[in-house]
C-alpha positions in Angstrom: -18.0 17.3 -12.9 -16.1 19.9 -14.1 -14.4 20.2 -17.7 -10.9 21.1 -18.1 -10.0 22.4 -21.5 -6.1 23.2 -22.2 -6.3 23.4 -26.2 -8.5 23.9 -29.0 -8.2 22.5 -32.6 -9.9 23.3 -35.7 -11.9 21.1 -37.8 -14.0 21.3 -41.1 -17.6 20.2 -40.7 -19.9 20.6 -43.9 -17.8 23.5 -45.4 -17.6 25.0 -42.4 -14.5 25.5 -39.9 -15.3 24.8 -36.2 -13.5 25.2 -33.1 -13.3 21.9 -30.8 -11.5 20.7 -27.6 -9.1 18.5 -28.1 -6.7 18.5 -24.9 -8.9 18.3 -21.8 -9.9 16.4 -18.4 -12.1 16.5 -15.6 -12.3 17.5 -12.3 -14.9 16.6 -9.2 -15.3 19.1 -6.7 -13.7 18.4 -4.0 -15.9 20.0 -1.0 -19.6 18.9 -2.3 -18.0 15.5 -2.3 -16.9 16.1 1.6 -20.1 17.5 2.9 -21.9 14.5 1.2 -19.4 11.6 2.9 -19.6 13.8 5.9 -23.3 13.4 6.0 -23.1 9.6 6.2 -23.9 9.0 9.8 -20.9 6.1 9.9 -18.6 8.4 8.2 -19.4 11.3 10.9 -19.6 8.6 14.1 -15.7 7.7 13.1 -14.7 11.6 13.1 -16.1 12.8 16.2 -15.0 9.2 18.2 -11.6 8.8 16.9 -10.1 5.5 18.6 -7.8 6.0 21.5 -4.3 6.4 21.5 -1.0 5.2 23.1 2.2 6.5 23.6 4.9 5.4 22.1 2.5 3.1 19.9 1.7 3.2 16.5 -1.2 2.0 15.4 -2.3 4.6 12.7 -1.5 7.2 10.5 -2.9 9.9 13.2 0.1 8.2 16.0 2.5 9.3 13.3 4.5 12.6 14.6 4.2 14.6 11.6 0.3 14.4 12.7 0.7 14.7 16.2 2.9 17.6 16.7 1.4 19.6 13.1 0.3 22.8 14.6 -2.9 23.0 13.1 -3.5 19.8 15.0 -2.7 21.2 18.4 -5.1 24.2 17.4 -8.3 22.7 16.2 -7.9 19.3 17.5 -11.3 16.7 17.0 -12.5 20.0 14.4 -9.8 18.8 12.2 -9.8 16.7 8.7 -7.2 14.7 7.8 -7.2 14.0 3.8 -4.6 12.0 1.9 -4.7 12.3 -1.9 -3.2 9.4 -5.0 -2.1 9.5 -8.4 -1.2 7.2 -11.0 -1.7 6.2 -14.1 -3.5 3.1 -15.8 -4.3 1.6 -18.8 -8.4 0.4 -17.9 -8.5 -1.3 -21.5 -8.4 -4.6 -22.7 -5.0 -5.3 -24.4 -6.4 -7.2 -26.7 -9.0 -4.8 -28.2 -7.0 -1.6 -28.3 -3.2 -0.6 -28.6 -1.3 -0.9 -25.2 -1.1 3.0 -23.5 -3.2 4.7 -26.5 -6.2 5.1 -23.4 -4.3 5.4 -20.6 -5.9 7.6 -17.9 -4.0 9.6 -15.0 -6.5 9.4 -11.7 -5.9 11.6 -8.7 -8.2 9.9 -5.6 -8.4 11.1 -2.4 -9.5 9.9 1.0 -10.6 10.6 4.5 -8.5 9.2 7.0 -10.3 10.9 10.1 -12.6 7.0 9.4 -11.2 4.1 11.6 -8.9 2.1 10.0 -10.8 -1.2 9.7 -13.3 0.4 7.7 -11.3 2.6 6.0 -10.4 0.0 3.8 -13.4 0.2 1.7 -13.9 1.3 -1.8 -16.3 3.3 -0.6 -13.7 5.4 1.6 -12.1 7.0 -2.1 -13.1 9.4 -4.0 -12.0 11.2 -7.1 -10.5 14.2 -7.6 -9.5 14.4 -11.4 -9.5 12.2 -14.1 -7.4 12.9 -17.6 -5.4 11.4 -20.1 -2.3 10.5 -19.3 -0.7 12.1 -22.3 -2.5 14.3 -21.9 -1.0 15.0 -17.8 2.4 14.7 -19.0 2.5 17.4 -21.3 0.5 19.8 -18.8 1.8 19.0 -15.7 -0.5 18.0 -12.3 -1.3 21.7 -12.2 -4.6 22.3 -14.2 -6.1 19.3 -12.4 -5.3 20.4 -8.8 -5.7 23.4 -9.4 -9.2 23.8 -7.2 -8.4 21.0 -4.9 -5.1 23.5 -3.7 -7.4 26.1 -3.8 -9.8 24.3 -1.4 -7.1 22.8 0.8 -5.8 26.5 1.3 -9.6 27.7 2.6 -9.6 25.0 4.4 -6.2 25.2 6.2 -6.6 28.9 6.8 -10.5 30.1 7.5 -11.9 26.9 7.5 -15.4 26.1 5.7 -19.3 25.2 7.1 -20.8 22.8 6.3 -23.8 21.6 6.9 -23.9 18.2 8.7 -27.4 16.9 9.0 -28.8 20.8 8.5 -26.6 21.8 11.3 -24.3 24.7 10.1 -20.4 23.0 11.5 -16.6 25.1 10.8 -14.1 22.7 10.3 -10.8 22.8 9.2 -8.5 20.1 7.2 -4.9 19.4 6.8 -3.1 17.6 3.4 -1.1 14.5 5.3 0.4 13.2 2.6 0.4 11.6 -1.0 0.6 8.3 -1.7 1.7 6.2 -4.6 4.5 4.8 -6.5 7.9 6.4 -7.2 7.9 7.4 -10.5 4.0 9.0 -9.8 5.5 10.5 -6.1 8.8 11.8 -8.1 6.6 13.2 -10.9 4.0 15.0 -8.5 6.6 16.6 -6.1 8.2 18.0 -8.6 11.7 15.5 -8.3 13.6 13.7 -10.8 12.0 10.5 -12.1 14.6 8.4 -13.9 16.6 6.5 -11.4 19.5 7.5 -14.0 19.5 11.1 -11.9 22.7 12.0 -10.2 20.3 12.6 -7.1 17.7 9.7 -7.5 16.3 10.1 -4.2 13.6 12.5 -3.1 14.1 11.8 0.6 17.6 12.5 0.8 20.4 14.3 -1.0 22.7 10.8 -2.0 24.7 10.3 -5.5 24.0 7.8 -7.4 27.3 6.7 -7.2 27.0 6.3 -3.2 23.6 5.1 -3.4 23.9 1.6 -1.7 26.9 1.8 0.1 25.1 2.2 3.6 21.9 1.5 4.9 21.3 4.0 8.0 19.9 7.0 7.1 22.4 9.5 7.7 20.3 12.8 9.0 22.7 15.1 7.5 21.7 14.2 3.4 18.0 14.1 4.2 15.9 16.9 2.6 14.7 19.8 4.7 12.3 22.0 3.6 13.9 25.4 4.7 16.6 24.0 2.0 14.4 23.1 -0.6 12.9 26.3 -0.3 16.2 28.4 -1.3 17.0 25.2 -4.2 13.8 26.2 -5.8 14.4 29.5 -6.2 18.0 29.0 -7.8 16.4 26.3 -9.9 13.9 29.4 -11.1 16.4 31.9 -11.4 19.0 29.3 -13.2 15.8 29.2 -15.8 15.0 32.2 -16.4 18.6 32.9 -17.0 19.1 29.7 -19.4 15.8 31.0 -21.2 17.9 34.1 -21.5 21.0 32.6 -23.0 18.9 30.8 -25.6 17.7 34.0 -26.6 21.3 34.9 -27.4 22.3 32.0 -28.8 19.7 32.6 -31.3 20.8 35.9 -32.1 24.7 34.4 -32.6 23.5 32.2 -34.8 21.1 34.2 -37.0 24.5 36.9 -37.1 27.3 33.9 -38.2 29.0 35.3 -34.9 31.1 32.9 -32.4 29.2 32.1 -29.1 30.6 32.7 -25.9 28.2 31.3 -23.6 27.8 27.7 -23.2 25.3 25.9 -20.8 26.5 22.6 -18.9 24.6 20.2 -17.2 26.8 20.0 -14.7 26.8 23.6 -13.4 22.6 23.1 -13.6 21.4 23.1 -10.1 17.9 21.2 -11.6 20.5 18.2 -12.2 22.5 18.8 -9.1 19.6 18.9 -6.7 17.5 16.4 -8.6 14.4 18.2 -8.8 12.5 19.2 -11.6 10.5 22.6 -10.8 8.6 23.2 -7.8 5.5 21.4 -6.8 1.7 22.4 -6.9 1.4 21.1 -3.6 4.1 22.7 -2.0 2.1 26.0 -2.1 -0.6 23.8 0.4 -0.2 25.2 3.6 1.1 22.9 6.0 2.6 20.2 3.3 6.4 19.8 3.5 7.0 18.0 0.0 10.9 16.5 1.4 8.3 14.3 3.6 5.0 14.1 3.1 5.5 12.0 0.0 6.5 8.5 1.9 7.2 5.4 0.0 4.8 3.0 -1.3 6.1 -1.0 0.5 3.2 -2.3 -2.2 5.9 -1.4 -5.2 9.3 -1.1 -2.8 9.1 -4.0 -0.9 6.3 -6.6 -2.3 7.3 -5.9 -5.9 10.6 -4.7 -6.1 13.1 -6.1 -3.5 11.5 -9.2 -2.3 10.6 -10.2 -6.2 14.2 -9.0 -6.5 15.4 -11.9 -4.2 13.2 -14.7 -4.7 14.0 -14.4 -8.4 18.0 -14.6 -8.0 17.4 -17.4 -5.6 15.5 -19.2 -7.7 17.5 -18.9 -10.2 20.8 -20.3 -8.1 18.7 -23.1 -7.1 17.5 -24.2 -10.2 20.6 -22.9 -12.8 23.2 -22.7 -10.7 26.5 -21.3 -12.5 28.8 -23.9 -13.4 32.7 -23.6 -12.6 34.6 -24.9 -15.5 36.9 -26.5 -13.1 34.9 -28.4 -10.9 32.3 -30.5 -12.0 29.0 -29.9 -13.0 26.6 -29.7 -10.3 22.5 -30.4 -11.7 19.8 -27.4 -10.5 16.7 -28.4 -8.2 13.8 -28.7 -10.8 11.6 -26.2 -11.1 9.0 -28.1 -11.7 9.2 -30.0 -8.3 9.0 -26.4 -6.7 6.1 -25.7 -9.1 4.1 -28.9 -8.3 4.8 -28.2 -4.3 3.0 -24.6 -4.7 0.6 -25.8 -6.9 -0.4 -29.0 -5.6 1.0 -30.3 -2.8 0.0 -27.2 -0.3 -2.5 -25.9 1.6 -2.2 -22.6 2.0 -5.6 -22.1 4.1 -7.3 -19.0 3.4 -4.4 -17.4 1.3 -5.5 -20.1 -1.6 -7.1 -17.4 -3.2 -3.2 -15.7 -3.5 -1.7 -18.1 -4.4 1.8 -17.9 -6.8 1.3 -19.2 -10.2 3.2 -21.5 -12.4 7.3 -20.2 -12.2 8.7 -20.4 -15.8 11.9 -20.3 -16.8 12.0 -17.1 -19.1 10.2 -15.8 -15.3 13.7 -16.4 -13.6 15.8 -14.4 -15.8 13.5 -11.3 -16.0 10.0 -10.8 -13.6 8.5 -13.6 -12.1 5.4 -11.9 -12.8 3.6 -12.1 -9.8 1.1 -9.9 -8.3 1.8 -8.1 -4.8 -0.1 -10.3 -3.1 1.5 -13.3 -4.7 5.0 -12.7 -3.8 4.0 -11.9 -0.5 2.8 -15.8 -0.2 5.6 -17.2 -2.4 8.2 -14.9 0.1 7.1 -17.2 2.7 7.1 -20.6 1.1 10.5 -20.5 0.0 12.0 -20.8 3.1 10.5 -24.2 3.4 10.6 -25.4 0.3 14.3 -24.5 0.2 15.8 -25.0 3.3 18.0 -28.0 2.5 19.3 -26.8 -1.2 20.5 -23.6 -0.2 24.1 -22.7 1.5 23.6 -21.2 4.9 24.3 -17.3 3.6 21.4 -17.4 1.3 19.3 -19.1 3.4 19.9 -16.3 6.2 19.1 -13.6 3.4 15.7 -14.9 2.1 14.8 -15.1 6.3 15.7 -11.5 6.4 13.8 -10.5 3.8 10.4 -12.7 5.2 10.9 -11.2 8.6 11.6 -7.6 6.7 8.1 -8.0 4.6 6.1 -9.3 8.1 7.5 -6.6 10.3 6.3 -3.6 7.2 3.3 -5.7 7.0 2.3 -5.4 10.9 -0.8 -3.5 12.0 0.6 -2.0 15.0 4.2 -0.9 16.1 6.7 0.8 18.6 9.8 2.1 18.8 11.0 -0.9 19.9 10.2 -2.5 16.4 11.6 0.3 14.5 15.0 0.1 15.9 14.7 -3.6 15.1 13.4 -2.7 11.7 16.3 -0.6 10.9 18.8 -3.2 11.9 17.4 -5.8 9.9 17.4 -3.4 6.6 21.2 -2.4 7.5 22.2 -6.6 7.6 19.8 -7.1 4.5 21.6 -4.5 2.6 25.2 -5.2 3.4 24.2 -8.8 2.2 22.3 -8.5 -0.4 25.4 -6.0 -1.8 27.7 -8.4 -0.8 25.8 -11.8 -2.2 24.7 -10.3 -5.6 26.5 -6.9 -6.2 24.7 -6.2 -9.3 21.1 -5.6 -7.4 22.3 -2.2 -5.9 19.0 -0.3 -7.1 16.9 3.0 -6.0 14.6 0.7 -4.6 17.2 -0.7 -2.5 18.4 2.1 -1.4 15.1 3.7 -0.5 14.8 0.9 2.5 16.7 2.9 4.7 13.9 5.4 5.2 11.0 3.2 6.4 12.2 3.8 10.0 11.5 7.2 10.0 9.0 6.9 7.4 7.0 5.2 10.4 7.7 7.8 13.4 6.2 10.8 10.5 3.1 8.7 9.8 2.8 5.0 11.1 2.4 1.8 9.7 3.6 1.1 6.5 0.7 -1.0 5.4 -1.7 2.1 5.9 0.8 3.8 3.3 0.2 0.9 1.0 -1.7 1.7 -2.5 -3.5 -1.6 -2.2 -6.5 0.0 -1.6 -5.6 2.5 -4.6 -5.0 0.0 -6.7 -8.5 -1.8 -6.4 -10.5 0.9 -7.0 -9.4 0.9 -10.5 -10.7 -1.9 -11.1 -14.3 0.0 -10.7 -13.5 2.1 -13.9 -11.8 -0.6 -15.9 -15.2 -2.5 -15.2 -17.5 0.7 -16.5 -15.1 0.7 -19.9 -16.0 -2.8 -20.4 -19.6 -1.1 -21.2 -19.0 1.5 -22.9 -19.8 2.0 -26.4 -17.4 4.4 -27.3 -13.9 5.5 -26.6 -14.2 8.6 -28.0 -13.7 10.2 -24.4 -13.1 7.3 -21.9 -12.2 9.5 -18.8 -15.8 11.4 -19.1 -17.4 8.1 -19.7 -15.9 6.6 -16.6 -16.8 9.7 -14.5 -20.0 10.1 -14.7 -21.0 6.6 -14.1 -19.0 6.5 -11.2 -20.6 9.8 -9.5 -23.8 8.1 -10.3 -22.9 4.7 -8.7 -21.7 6.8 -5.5 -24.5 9.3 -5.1 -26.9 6.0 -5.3 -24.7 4.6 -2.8 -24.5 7.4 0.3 -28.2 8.0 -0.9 -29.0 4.2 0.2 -26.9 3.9 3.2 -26.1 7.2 4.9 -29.0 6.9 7.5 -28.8 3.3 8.6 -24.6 3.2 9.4 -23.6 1.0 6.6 -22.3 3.3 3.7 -18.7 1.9 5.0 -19.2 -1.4 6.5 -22.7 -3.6 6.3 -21.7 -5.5 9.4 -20.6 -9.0 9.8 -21.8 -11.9 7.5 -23.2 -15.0 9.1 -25.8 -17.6 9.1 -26.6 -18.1 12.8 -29.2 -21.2 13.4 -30.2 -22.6 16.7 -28.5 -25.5 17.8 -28.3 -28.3 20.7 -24.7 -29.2 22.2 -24.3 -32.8 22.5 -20.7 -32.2 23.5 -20.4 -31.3 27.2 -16.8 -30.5 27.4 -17.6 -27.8 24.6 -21.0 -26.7 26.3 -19.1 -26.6 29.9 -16.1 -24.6 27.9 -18.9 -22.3 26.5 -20.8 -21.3 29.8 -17.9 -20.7 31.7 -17.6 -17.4 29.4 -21.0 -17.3 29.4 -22.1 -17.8 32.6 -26.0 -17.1 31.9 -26.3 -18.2 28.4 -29.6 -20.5 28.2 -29.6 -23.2 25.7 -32.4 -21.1 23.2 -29.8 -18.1 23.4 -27.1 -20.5 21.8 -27.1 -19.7 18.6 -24.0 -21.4 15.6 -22.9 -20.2 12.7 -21.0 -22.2 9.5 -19.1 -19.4 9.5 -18.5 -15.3 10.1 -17.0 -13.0 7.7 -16.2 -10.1 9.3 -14.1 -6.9 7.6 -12.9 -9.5 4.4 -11.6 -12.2 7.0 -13.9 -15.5 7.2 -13.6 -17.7 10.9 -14.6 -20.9 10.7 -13.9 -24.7 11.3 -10.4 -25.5 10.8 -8.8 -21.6 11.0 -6.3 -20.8 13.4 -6.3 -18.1 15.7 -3.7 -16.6 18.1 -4.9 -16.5 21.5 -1.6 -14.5 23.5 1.1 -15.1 25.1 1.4 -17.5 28.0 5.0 -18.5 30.2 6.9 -16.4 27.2 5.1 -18.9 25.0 2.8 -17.5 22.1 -0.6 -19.7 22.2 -2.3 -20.7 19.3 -6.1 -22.4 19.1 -7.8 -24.4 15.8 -11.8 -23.6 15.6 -14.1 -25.8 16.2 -17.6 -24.0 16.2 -18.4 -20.0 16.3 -21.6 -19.5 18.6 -23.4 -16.2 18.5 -24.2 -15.8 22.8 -26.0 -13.0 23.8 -25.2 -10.6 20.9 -21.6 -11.9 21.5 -19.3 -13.9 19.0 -17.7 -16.6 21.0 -15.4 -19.3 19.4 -14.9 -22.8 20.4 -11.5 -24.1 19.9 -8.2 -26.8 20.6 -5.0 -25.7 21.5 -2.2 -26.3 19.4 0.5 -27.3 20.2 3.5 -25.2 18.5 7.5 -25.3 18.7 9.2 -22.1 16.3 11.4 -23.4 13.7 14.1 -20.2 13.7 15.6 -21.6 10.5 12.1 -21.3 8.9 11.1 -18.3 10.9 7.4 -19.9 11.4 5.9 -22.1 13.7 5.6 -26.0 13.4 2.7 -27.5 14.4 3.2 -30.7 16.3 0.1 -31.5 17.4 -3.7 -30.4 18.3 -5.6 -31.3 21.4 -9.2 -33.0 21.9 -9.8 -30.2 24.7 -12.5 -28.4 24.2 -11.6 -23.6 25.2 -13.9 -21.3 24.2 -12.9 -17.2 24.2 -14.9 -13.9 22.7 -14.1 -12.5 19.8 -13.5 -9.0 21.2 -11.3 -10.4 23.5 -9.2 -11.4 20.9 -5.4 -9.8 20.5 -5.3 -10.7 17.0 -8.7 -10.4 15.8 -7.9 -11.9 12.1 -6.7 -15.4 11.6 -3.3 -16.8 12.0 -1.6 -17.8 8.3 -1.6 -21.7 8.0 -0.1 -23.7 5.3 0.4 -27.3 5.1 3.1 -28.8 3.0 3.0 -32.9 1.6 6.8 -33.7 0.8 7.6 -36.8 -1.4 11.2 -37.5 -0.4 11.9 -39.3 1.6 9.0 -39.8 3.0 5.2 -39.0 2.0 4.9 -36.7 5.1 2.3 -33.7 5.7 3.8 -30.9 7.8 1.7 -27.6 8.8 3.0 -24.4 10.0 1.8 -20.9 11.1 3.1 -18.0 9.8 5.5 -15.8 12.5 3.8 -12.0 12.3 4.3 -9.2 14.6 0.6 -10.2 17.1 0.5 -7.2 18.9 -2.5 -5.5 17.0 -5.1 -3.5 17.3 
């Protein structure tokens, strides 16, 4: 861990004047922590067997085309790293204890993505490449803390380094993808404006502010190139040093009582008419375009912003709706009955654990304050819930924006979904604007680049900063114990590099650094059922009764399978088929469920599936032959009027996966 120290102060100890730091941070170097993850026999299995890849499909970031088609890619091909870097900022303290922002930290992460996606999604996949002060950041710029991670980037991009890989001496090379995080932290690290006051708010394209949501297609001709960047930075600098210049004047005018003739306005300042600050640290990387290799975060755009966005105004209509003063007063749908069906009278199988909590009133009229992963649920109740108070139009809009969040939300895509992508986000848009004219924000406006956002660099959810997010939960966890927050960010540091150093030293030679394996309690059993035993040996044909092994249940990647989960078994006579467990077996080192078919009619006005009934017949299929290995969303809803009824339905998500 290396110290950073920008300023010095001086301070009177015993008499005596002494020279401290007082503005510093820290950074971790960046190719010890490679050749160490590198080492992990997991780690280096995933780089030199990358998973295979189809045309025209998307399932990762590496199917994007900026990756693809990168020349450096075409040059060193399977000898090639692919690193994407974070940064944001966080307050790891207890509001209680200590002033709100007085210890906020800024940390830069970065991670590997030549590791396969589904165990990528480890903590242990992240690693550090600075930590600092926020204030600290903000009055220094990114600079002094990526300062030797540019520097190693450009080695790596143009000679390449060795390594040595399990005492084997190995050149490779690496390439800078992209950066990930929200917009303010995107804007502020690429060097664009922040404030969505800007007259160019966007740091994809080149729209007013005034024209910022009057369509939604990306028009090719206003979206940033970097040859044009390029020649914008440079009149940026030379507008600089010439303002810098005229303030040296000025000062001479005014210390000689003469008039001035030279007056600077904002609107002749090309910072203000290109939006952009000053020129990025990263866009002296080699082989980083910074108009498109800093791609939007659907964590913050789409879970957080628009869909909160729209569930709160629809809320709010539903349960205070405006009153006409010349019609008669029409009474609001209590928000407590929605509350008590979220709360209490659903099932929301094994998203229980995200479940929304309690709407208040104050909630409608500002932030629902919900978490990502709560609105995400909540999106998709509405709909239900709602479907007889609301008039047709906004009924059709909260759909569109379900279907909008499942479709970013998808582990694999094509072209095919894109187009359809980009029409939904145009008829969201021009309704949305249309409905409530006062929500035309950035965030709205930013939609319209998804679509391309997934040919550069795939799906969205592997853009996301979910997994960003959680790790900083690790270091808010290590302040808990610390004794002193004198200087929190070396505190935080040096526990964490002792955490991870125990951890690759643990697990590097036994292939479970990443991923430990599955989690189950397999036990030897008897079937008494025949139906299910018949089911079970006609996919394992020469399974003996002593190799039948069950299991309560199996957690595999964060995803638990057991009795009661629904699973999505393909497509059969255009008709998607859908199966409840009954009993996972472990058969001959094979995972093999036992299931009934549901039967499943799709409610378009809900966008989901209904349920109508589940069969006594006993199927049984393997877990690898699977075309959505994770479990189907099921939630059941128990509705008082007029009727007590119980209805279940299954979530509508895009089931061509990996």
């Amino acid at each position: 861990m290396k110290e950073v120290v920008l300023s010095s102060k001086t301070v009177w100890r015993n008499g005596t004047p002494k020279v401290v730091k007082h503005e510093y941070g820290y950074t971790f170097p960046f190719l010890p922590q490679l050749e160490q993850l590198l080492n992990c026999k997991d780690v280096w299995h995933c780089f030199k067997n990358p998973p295979p890849r189809l045309d025209g499909v998307f399932q990762d970031i590496c199917d994007g085309l900026y990756v693809k088609h990168h020349p450096l890619v075409v040059k060193h091909g399977k000898n090639l790293l692919l690193i994407v870097i974070y940064c944001d900022d966080v307050d790891p303290c207890d509001g209680l204890k200590y002033k709100k922002g007085i210890n906020n930290l800024r940390f830069y992460y970065w991670l590997l993505i030549n590791i396969h996606p589904d165990k990528r999604a480890t903590l242990r996949a992240v690693n550090v490449i600075a930590i600092v002060k926020a204030s600290v950041a903000k009055k220094y710029g990114n600079e002094p803390f990526l300062q030797d991670f540019k520097e190693d980037m450009q080695l790596l991009r143009t000679k390449g380094v060795v390594f040595s890989i399990f005492q084997n001496p190995t050149r490779l090379w690496a390439l800078l993808v992209f950066a990930a995080g929200d917009m303010p932290a995107m804007s502020n690290l690429g060097g664009f404006k922040e404030s969505h006051f800007a007259l160019r708010p966007c740091r994809v394209c080149m729209v007013l502010s005034s024209d910022l949501c009057k369509c939604f297609r990306e028009d090719l001709n206003l979206v940033r190139k970097k040859e044009s960047h390029s020649k914008q930075l440079e009149i940026i600098e030379r507008s600089t040093k010439k303002k810098a210049k005229e303030v040296a004047i000025f000062e001479d005018h005014l210390h000689g009582n003469a008039e001035i003739e030279t007056e600077y306005n904002d609107h002749n300042n090309p910072s203000v008419n290109y939006g952009i600050n000053k020129r990025s640290i990263l866009d002296t990387v080699p082989g980083f375009d910074v108009t498109k290799c800093f791609p939007n975060d659907i964590l913050h755009l789409l879970c957080e912003g628009v869909t909160e966005n729209v569930c709160r105004l629809i809320l709010r209509d539903v349960c205070f709706p405006q009153q006409d003063p010349n019609l008669p007063g029409k009474k609001g749908l209590s928000l407590n009955y929605i509350n008590t069906i979220i709360l209490d009278l659903s099932d929301l199988g094994h998203w229980n654990k995200k479940r929304p909590s309690k709407i208040l009133k104050d909630h409608l009229f500002r932030k629902l304050g919900q978490s990502a992963s709560q609105m995400v649920v909540l999106a998709n109740l509405l709909p239900i819930i709602l479907v007889n108070q609301l008039p047709r139009d906004k009924l059709e809009l909260l759909l569109m924006t379900v279907k909008m969040l499942n479709l970013s939300l998808s582990f694999k895509m094509t072209f095919k979904d894109v187009d359809e992508l980009e029409i939904l986000i145009e008829e969201f848009g021009n309704k949305l604007s249309f409905l409530y004219p006062e929500c035309k924000t950035p965030k709205l406006h930013t939609l319209i680049h998804l679509g391309s956002q997934i040919k550069l660099f795939g799906p969205l959810r592997y853009h996301m900063t979910f997994q960003f997010e959680s790790m900083h939960s690790i270091f808010t966890s290590y302040l808990k114990v610390t004794r002193s927050m004198k200087n929190p960010a070396f505190s935080v540091g040096k526990r964490f590099l002792l955490r991870r150093n125990a951890e690759i030293l643990e697990n590097k030679d036994c292939n479970t650094f990443l991923y430990k394996g599955d989690e189950m309690n397999p036990v030897a059993c008897i079937l008494s059922n025949q139906q299910e035993k018949a089911a079970l040996l006609e996919v394992c044909p020469f399974a003996l009764d002593n190799d039948i092994l069950k299991t309560s249940k199996l957690k595999r990647h964060g995803y638990i399978f057991r009795n009661g989960v629904v699973i999505y078994l393909g497509t059969e006579d255009s008709e998607k088929q859908f199966g409840r467990i009954e009993s996972v077996f472990f058969v001959d080192q094979e995972i093999v469920i036992s299931y009934n078919p549901l039967k499943c009619k799709f409610v378009k006005d809900l966008n989901c599936y209904e349920i109508s009934k589940c069969s006594t017949l006993f199927k049984c299929v393997k877990m690898c032959d699977l075309p959505y290995p994770f479990p189907v969303t099921r939630f059941s809803f128990t509705f008082m009027v007029p009727q007590r009824v119980t209805i279940a339905y299954l979530l509508d998500m895009n089931f061509n996966c990996l």
